[in-house]
C-alpha angles and dihedrals in degrees: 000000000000111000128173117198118209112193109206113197152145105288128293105009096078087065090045087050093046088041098054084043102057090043080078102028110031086148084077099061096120089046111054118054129174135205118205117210123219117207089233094052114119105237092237085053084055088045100052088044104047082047085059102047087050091054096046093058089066089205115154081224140033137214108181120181127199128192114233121022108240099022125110096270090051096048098044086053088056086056095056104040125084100197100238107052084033143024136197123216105181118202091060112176127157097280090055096039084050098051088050106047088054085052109042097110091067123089116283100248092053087046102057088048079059098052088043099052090035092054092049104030085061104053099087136147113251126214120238121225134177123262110261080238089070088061097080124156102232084247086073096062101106100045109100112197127141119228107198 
């Protein structure tokens, strides 16, 4: 299965998200293209170019991922994708795009339930603790070392 993921954003967060990828997977860097989208850009610019990257990627199948559902990235991807060769998941964010990228050589069904569960099983609260340098025995008072 051969499966090329294009991420379509406000600029310039596609290319961040394609940058901190590919600092793990470098490996992927045919694989995973972005289109950052300027506030300026005519929708049909955004249309022709994201038609292009998706074509470029020469991927028998498409995952593309946009940022925010009902902006400009997210409607012109509507617009490219068929629904069956390719598929669109809007709210991208890493945890997503990293999930992804390890599994893009799985079918495309079973890759876009991954994106899906990645992106929401990694937004999370997270507890916060004190650092173990807050723990000192009063005899510790005067030392006056910094822990970073």
């Amino acid at each position: 299965m051969n499966t090329g993921i294009v991420i379509i954003a406000h600029s310039p967060l596609a290319s961040a998200l394609r940058d901190c990828v590919l600092h793990v997977y470098p490996e992927a860097a045919d694989a995973v293209l972005a289109l950052d989208v300027q506030a300026d850009d005519p929708p049909e610019t955004t249309r022709l170019a994201a038609i292009k990257l998706m074509a470029q990627l020469g991927a028998t199948s498409t995952l593309v991922l946009a940022d925010v559902f009902g902006a400009t990235p997210c409607n012109v991807a509507q617009k490219v994708i068929d629904g069956v060769h390719s598929k669109l998941v809007a709210g991208v964010n890493l945890p997503m795009l990293l999930r992804t990228v390890n599994y893009r050589h799985e079918p495309l069904d079973v890759l876009v339930a991954r994106a899906l569960s990645g992106g929401a099983q990694c937004i999370m609260q997270v507890a916060v603790t004190a650092p173990q340098n807050q723990n000192r025995k009063s005899h510790d008072q005067n030392h006056h070392d910094h822990h970073q």
